[in-house]
VOTIKE-425889 format. One line per 3 residues: number of its first residue (from 1); their letters; for each residue x, z, y of C-alpha. Coordinates in Angstrom, 3 decimals. Layout:
BEGIN
NUM> a> X/Z/Y ~ ...
This chain:
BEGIN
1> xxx> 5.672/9.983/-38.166 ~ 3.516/7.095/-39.009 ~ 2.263/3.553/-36.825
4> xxx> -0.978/5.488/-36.540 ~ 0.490/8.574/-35.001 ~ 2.979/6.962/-32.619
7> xxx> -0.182/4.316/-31.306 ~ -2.411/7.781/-30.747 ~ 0.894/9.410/-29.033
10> xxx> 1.093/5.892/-27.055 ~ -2.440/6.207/-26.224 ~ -2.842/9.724/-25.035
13> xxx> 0.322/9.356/-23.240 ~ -1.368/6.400/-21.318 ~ -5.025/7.912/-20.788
16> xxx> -2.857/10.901/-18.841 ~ -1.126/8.487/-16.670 ~ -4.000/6.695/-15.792
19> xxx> -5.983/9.994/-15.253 ~ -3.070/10.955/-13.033 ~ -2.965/8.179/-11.038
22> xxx> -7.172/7.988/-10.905 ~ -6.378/12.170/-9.382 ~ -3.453/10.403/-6.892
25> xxx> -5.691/7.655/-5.687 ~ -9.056/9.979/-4.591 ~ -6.971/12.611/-3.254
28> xxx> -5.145/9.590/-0.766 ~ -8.782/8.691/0.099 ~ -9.485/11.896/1.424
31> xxx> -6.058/12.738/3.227 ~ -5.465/11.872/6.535 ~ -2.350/9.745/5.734
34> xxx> -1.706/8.683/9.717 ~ -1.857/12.422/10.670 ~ 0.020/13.791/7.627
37> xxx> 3.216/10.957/8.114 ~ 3.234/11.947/11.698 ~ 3.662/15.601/11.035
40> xxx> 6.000/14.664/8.736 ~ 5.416/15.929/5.380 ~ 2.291/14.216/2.851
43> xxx> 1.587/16.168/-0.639 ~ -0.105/13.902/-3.623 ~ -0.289/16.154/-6.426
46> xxx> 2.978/18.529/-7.105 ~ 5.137/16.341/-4.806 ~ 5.909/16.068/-1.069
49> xxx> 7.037/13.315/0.597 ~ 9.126/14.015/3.931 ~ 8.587/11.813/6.493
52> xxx> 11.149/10.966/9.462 ~ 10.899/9.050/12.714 ~ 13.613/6.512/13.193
55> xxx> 14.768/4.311/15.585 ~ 15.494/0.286/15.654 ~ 17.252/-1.378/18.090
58> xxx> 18.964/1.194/19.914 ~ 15.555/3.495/19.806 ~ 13.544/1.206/21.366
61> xxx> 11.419/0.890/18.388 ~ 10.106/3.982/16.252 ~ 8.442/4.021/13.303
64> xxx> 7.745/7.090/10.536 ~ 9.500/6.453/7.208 ~ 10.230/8.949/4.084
67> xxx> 13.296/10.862/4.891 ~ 15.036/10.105/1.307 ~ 14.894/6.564/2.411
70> xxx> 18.763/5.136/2.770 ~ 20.155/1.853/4.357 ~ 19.903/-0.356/1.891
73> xxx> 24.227/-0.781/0.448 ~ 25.574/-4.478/1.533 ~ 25.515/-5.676/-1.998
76> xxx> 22.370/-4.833/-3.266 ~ 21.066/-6.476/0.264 ~ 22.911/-10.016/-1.237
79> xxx> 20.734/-9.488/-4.614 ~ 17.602/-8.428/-2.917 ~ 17.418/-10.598/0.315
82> xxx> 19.944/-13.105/-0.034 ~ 18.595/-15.065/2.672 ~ 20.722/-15.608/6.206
85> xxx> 17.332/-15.051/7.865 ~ 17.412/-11.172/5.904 ~ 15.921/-8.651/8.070
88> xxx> 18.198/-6.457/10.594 ~ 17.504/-3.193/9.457 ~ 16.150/-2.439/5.275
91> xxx> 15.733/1.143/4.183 ~ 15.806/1.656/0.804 ~ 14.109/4.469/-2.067
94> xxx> 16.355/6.103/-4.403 ~ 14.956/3.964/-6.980 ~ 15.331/0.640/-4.651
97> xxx> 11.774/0.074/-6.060 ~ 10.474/0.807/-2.518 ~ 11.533/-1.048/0.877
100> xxx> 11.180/-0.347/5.111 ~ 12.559/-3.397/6.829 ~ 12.657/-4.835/10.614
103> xxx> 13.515/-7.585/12.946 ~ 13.233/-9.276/16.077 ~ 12.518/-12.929/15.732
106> xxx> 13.587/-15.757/17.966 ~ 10.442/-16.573/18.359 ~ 8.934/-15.948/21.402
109> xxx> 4.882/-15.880/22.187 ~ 2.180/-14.010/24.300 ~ 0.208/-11.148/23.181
112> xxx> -3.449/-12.991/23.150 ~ -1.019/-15.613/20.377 ~ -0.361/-12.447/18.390
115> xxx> -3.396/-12.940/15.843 ~ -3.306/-16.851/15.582 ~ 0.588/-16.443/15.064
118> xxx> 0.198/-13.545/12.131 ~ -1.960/-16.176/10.474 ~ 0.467/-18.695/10.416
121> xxx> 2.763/-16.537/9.042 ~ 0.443/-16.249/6.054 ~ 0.114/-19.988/6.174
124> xxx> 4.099/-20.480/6.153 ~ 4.481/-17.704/3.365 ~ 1.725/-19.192/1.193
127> xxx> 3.228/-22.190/1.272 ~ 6.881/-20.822/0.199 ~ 5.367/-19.028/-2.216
130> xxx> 2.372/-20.933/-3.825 ~ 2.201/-18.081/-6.307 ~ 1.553/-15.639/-3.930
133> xxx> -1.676/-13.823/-4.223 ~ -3.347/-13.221/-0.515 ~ -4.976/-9.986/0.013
136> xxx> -6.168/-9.243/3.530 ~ -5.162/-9.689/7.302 ~ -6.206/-8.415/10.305
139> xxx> -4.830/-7.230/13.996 ~ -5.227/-3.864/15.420 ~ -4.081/-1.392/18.012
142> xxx> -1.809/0.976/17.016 ~ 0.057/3.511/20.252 ~ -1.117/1.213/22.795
145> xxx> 0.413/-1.636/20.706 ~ -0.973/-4.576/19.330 ~ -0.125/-5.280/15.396
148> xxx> -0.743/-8.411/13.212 ~ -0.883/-7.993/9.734 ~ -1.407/-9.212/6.429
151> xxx> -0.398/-7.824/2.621 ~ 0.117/-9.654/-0.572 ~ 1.698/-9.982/-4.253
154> xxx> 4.533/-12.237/-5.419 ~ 5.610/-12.765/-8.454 ~ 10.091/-11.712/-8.901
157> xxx> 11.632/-12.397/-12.382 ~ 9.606/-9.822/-14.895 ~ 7.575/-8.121/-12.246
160> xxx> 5.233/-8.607/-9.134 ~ 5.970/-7.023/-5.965 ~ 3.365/-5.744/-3.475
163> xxx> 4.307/-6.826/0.248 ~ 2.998/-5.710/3.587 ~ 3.996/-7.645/6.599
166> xxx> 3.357/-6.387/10.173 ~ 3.970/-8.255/13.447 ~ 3.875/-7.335/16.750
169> xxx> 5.397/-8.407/20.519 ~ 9.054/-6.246/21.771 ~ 9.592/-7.470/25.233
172> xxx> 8.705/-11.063/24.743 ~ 9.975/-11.648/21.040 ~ 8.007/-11.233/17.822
175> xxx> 9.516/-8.142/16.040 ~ 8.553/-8.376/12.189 ~ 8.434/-5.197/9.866
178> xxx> 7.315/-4.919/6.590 ~ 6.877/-2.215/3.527 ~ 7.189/-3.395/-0.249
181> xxx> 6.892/-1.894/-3.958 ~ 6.459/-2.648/-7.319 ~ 2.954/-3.625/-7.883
184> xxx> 2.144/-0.822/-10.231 ~ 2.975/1.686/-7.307 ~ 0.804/-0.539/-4.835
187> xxx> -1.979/1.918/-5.199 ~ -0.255/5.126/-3.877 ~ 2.146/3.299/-1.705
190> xxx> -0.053/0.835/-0.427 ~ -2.015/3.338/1.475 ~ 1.073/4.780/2.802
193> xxx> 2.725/1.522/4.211 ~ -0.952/1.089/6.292 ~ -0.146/4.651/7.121
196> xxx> 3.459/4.057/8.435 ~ 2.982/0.699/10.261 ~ 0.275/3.312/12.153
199> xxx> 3.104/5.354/13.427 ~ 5.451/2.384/15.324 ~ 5.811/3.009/18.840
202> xxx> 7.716/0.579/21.550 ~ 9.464/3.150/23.673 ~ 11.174/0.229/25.944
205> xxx> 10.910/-3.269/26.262 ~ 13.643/-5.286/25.347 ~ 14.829/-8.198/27.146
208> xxx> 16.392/-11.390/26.564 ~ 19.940/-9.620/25.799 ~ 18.813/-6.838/23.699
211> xx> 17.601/-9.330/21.028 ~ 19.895/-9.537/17.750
């Protein structure tokens, strides 16, 4: 086999991908993601993605994730979020490409602070990461619950990740959750984090000694 035939196997190899992906992303516009994650299965394609409802903090929050998803093993947690400030709870793909994580803050504000606070989040995480590249951020209600939220990319060693962060009030603390991939999965999985951050529910409110 010749440079010619391996660039032509290189190239027809890529045109299917990005055909495949081009099939992945229209049918994902026309599913009902919310409705599908809450019945607990979503098809794209040939594959099915089971979805589970979990509980944080002693049940008190829910939220839909895939059922494959793991806790996330102590070490890789040091390599991954090495930070003291890490979140409580990180769920974890078989690949580790893709993350679910949550937290209750210290932080303490009212719900009419909710969308001026989720914007200086942004401002705070801009300015850690300079690099970061801002995509959107809004607030809605989601199960009677109001949600901040904003997505972006950041750069990590050979790669860029594609973050969304979602905020919202437990009791009288800011409880933090987020969903991230690789950025060359952000297109499938993006739609599917907007979809899971649509399924949290607050079953109870916590108070003062039920925050971590």
């Amino acid at each position: 086999m010749n440079f010619i035939d391996e660039e032509i196997i290189e190239m027809t190899k890529h045109a299917r991908q990005k055909k495949r992906m081009e099939n992945i992303e229209n049918q994902l516009l026309h599913t009902d993601i919310v409705k599908a994650i809450k019945e607990g299965q979503l098809t794209i394609e040939d594959e099915t993605i089971e979805f589970t409802e979990i509980g944080f903090y002693e049940d008190q929050i829910r939220m839909s994730i895939p059922a494959a998803f793991e806790e996330m093993e102590p070490e890789l947690m040091d390599i991954k979020y090495p930070s003291s400030r890490r979140p409580d709870y990180i769920y974890t793909s078989e690949s580790t490409s893709i993350n679910v994580t949550m937290k209750i803050m210290e932080q303490q504000i009212k719900e009419e602070e909710l969308e001026d606070f989720t914007h200086t989040m942004m401002d705070i995480l801009r300015k850690l990461q300079p690099d970061a590249d801002m995509l959107d951020i809004g607030i809605k209600e989601v199960n009677g619950v109001q949600i901040g939220y904003f997505d972006f990319i950041t750069k990590a060693l050979d790669t860029k990740t594609y973050n969304v962060m979602f905020l919202f009030i437990v009791g009288d603390n800011v409880a933090t959750g987020s969903v991230n991939c690789l950025k060359k999965e952000m297109n499938v999985w993006k739609p599917i984090a907007y979809g899971m951050m649509d399924s949290i529910s607050i079953v109870n409110k916590l108070d003062e000694e039920g925050v971590v």
